[in-house]
C-alpha positions in Angstrom: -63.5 6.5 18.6 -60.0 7.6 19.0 -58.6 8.7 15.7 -55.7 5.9 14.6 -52.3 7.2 15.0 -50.3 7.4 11.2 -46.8 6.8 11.2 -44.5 8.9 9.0 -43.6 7.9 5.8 -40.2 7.1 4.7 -38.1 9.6 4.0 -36.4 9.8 1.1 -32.8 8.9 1.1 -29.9 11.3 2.5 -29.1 14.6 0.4 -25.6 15.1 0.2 -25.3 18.2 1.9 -26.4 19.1 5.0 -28.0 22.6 6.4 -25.6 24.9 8.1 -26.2 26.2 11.6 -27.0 29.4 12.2 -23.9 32.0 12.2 -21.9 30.0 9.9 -20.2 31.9 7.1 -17.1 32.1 4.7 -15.2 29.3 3.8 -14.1 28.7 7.7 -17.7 28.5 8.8 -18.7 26.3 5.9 -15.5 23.7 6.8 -16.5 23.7 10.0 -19.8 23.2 9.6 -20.1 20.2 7.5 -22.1 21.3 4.7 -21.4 18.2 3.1 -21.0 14.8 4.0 -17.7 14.5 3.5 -16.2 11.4 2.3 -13.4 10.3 3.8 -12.5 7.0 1.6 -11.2 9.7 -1.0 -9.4 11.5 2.1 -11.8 14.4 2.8 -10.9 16.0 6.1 -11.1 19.6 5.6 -8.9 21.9 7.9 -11.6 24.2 9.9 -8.4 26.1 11.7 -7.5 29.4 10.4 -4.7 30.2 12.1 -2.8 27.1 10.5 -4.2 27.8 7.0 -2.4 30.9 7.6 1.0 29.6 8.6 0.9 27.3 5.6 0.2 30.0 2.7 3.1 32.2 4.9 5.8 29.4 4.5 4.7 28.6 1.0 6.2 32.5 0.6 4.1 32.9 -2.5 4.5 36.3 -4.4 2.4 38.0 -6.5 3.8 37.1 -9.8 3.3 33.5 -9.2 1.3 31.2 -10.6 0.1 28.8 -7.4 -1.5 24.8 -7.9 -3.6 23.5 -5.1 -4.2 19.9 -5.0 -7.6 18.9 -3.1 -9.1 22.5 -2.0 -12.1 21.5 -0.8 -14.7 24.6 0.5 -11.6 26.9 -0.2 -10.5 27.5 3.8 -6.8 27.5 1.7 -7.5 28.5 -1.8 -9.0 32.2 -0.3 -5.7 32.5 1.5 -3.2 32.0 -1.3 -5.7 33.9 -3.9 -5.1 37.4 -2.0 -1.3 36.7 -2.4 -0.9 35.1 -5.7 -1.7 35.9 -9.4 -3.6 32.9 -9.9 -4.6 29.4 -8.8 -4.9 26.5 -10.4 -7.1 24.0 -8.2 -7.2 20.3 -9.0 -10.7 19.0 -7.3 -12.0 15.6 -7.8 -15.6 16.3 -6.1 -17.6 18.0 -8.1 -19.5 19.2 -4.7 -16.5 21.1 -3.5 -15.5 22.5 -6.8 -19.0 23.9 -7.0 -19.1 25.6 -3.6 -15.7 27.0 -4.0 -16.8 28.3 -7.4 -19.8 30.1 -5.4 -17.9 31.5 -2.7 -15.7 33.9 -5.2 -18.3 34.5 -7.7 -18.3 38.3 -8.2 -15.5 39.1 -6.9 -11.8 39.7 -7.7 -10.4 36.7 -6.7 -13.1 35.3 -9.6 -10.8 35.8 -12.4 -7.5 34.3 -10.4 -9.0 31.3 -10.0 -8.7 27.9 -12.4 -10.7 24.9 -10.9 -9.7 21.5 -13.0 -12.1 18.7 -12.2 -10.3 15.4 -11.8 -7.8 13.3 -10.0 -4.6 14.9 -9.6 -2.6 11.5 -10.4 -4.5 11.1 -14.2 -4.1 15.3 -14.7 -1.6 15.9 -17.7 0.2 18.6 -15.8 2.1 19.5 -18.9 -1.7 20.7 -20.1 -2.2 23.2 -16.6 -0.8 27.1 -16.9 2.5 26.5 -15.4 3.3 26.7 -11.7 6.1 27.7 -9.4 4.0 27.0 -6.0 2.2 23.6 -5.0 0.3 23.9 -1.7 -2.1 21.1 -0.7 -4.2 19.4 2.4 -2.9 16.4 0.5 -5.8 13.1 0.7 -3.6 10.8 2.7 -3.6 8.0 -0.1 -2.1 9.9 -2.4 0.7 11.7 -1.1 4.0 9.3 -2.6 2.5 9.6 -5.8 1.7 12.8 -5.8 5.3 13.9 -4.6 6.6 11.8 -7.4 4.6 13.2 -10.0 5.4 16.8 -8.7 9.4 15.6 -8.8 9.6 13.8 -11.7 8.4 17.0 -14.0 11.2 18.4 -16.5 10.3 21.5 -14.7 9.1 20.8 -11.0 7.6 24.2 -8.7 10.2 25.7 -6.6 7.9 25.0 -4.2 5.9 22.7 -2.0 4.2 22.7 1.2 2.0 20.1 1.8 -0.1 18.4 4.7 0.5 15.1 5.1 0.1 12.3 7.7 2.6 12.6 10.2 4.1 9.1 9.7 4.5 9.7 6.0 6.3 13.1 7.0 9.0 11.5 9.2 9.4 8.9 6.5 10.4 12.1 4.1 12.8 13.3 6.5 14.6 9.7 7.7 18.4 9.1 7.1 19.8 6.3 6.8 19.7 3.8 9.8 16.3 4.9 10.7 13.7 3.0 11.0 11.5 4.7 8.5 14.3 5.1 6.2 13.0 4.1 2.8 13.1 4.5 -1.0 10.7 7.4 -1.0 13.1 9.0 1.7 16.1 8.8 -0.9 13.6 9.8 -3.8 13.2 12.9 -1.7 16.1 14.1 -0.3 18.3 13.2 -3.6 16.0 15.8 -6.3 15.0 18.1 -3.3 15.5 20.0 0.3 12.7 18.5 2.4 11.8 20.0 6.0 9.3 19.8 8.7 7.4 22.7 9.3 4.8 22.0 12.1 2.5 19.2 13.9 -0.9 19.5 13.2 -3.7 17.8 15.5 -6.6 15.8 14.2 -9.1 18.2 16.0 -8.2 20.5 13.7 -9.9 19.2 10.9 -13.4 18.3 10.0 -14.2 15.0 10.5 -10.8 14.3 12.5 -8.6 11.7 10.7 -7.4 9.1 12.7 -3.9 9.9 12.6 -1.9 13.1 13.3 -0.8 15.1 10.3 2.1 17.3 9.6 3.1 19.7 7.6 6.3 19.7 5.1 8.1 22.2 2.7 10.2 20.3 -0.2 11.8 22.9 -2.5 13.5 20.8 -5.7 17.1 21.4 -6.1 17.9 23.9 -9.2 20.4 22.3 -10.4 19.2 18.5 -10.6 21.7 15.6 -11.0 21.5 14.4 -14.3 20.3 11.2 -13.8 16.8 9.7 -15.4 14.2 10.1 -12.9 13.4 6.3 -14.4 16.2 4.8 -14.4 17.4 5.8 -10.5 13.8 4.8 -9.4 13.6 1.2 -10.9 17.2 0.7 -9.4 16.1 1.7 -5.8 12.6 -0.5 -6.6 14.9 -3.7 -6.4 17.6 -2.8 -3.4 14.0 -1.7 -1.0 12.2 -4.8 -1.6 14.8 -6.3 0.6 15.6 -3.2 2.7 16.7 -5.5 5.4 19.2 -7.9 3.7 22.3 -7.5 1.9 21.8 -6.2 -2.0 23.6 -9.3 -3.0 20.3 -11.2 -1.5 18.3 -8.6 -3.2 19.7 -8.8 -6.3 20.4 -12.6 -6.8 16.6 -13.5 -5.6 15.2 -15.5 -8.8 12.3 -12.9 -9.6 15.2 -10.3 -9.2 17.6 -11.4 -11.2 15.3 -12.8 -13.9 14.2 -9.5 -14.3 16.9 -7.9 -14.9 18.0 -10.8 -17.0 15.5 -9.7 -19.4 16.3 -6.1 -19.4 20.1 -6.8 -20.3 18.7 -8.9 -23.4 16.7 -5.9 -24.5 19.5 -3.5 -24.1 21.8 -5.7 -26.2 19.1 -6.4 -29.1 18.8 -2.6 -28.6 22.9 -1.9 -28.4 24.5 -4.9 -30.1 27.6 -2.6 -30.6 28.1 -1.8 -27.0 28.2 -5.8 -25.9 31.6 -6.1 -24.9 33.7 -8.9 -26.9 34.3 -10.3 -23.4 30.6 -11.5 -22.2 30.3 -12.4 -26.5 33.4 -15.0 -25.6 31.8 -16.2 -22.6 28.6 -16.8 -24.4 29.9 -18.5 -27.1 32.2 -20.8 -25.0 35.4 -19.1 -25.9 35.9 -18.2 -22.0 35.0 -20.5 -19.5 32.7 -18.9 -16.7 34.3 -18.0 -13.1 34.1 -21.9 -11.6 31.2 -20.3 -9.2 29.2 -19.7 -12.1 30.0 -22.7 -14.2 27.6 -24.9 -12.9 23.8 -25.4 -14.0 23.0 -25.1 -9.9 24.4 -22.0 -10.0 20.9 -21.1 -12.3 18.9 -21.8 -9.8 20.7 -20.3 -6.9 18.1 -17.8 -4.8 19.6 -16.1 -2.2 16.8 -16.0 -0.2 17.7 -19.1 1.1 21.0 -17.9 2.8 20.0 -15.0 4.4 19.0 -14.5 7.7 15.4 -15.9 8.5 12.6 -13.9 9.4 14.1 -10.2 8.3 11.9 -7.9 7.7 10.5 -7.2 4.4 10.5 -3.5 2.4 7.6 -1.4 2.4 4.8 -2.1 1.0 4.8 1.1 -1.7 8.2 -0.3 -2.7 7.0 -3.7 -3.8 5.4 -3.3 -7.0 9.1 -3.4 -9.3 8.8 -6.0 -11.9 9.1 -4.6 -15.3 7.1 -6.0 -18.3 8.4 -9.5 -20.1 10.5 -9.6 -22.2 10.8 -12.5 -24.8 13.3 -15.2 -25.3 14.3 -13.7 -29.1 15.0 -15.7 -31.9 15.6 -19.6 -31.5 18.2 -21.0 -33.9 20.7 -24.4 -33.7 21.8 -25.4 -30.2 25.5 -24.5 -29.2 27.3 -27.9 -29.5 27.3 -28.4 -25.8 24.4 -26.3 -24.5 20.7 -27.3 -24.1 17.5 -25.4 -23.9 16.7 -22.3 -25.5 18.7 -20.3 -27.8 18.1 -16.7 -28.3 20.5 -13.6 -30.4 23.0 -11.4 -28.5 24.5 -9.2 -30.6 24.3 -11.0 -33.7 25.2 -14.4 -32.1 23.4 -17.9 -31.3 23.7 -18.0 -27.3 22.0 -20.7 -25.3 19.6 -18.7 -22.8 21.2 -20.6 -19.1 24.6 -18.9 -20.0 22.8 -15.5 -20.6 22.0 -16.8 -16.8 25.1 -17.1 -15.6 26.7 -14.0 -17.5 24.0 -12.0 -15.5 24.6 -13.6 -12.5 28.7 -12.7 -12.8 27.7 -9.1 -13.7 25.4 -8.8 -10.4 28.7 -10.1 -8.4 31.1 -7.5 -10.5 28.7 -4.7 -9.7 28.3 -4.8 -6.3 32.1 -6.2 -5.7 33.1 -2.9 -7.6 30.7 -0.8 -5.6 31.8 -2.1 -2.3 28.1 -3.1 -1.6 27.8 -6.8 -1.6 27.4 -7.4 2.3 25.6 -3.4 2.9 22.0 -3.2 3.3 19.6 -0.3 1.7 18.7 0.9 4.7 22.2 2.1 5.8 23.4 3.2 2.7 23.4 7.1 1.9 22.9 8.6 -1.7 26.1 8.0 -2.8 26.2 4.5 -2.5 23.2 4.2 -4.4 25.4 6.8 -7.1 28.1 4.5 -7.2 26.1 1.1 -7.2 24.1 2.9 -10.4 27.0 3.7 -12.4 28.4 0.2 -11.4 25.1 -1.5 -13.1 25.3 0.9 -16.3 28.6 0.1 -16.7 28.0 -3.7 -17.5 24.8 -2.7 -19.5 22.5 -3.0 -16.4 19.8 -0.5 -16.9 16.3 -0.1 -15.2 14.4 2.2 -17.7 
């Protein structure tokens, strides 16, 4: 009798890593062999071409007093690179895989004692807690690139240098000017706190696995002398006029959410300020000057200008839509004004009905943008110094964003 065939057991499930071929050494050989399964829902495609890793550690003109941070390092194809040029590097690594065989593939030597690996998310890391840095360089994980370019700006001390891969979309958004297409809010961000320029196009073959996009790869070097404008402040006021980058900032700014918003931030500032209220909005709060006839009426509340704008424009992008600021509340209730209704709330040390805090907003929106000559423009034809001018318009009448 024949002898029954046995089928194979189960195997156990997947390791992690997977065996090299044959021949594969070094960082390079490592990338490109896919020692690991990488995982690409945390944006691991690890650059396998040398000659490119090259280029980007040569424009990053690192020097050997510098201190260099590397954001996402992976098997090292980059960090080996900038560690013969640099004094040291500080490498951010969220898997614990990759900061384990790029720990392995400089123990005992040199370039041992130059290198810092920090395990953890770039975007949580406390960079006020790292050695300090004058270089960033970075095969940036797709998903995080605005942030990370806005934590890297926003620092009281930002590197004087970045070069960074990023998806070539996102790159061309950096570089826009006004009118363009991909003209946006992280486009002003950019180009107001720094010099941003494209260095090269880098094809998906080039990495391993391939993305399914095209990268480039951009240098942004922060201006030294900064305007001196709150990093806060500027980016909450570009929030609002993006949301709408299509329609006028008078549609942008009267829309109901909008305008409510900033409603509450002007009744903060004056709880906050009571001294810097002018003693003209007290008098129209308190009745003693009648409001403008277009803002005299309790329509005039409720007015969303949504509804007279063009149908059908386009919305803002979708990394510019998250702007509404915590709530604020309605402060404390006292009498009713003799010929007011609803609630009453304190404005620097008087008893105001809450619908004309309404309408005094609503007249300082109109001043602003009449004074800034930006009531019909749109955000994405205006330039840096319209945004200037339409900030110091809103701080002017108490507006602020921060």
């Amino acid at each position: 009798m024949g002898k029954v065939q046995r089928k194979k057991a189960a195997r156990a499930s997947a390791s992690p890593y997977q065996k090299p071929p044959k021949g594969a050494s070094g960082a390079l050989g490592k990338a490109g062999s896919t020692i690991f399964k990488f995982n690409t829902d945390i944006g691991q495609h690890i650059l396998k071409n040398g000659a490119i890793a090259d280029n980007i550690v040569e424009k990053a003109n690192v020097q050997p007093s510098q201190t260099v941070l590397e954001v996402g390092p992976g098997p090292g194809i980059l960090t080996s690179r900038i560690l013969e040029k640099a004094k040291k590097v500080v490498a951010v690594e969220l898997d614990p895989r990759m900061a384990a065989e790029l720990t392995k593939s400089v123990q005992g030597t040199p370039k041992e004692k130059k290198l810092q690996i920090v395990l953890g998310d770039f975007i949580k890391t406390d960079l006020s807690k790292l050695p300090p840095f004058q270089v960033c360089i970075s095969n940036t994980p797709y998903q995080i690139s605005s942030p990370l370019i806005f934590k890297l700006l926003s620092m009281p001390n930002p590197p004087k240098m970045c070069v960074l891969m990023v998806q070539r979309e996102f790159a061309l958004r950096l570089i826009a000017r006004p009118g363009d297409a991909l003209y946006s809010r992280l486009s002003v961000n950019v180009q107001f706190f720094s010099r941003v320029s494209h260095i090269m196009k880098v094809g998906r073959n080039n990495f391993r696995p391939p993305p399914q996009v095209e990268s480039s790869v951009v240098r942004v070097e922060p201006k030294p002398q900064r305007p001196d404008i709150s990093w806060d402040e500027w980016d909450g006021m570009l929030r609002i006029c993006f949301v709408r980058k299509n329609k006028t900032l008078r549609a942008g700014f009267m829309a109901t959410k909008i305008r409510a918003m900033i409603e509450r931030n002007w009744i903060t500032w004056a709880s906050m300020h009571p001294e810097l209220v002018t003693e003209a909005d007290v008098d129209l709060l308190t009745g003693k000057t009648p409001f403008p006839e277009k803002f005299a009426s309790k329509e005039a509340e409720d007015v969303d200008m949504d509804s007279v704008e063009e149908a059908g424009a386009p919305e803002g992008d979708e990394d510019d839509a998250d702007i509404f600021m915590g709530d604020v509340g309605n402060g404390d209730k006292g009498a009713a004004a003799a010929s007011q209704t609803g609630p009453i709330i304190t404005v620097a040390g008087h008893q105001v009905a809450r619908n004309l805090v309404t309408r005094l907003i609503q007249l300082k929106i109109q001043r602003i943008l009449d004074q800034a000559g930006l009531a019909n423009a749109r955000a994405n034809k205006c330039d840096e110094n319209d945004f200037l001018r339409l900030l110091h318009s809103c701080n002017t009448e108490g507006i602020h964003f921060s």
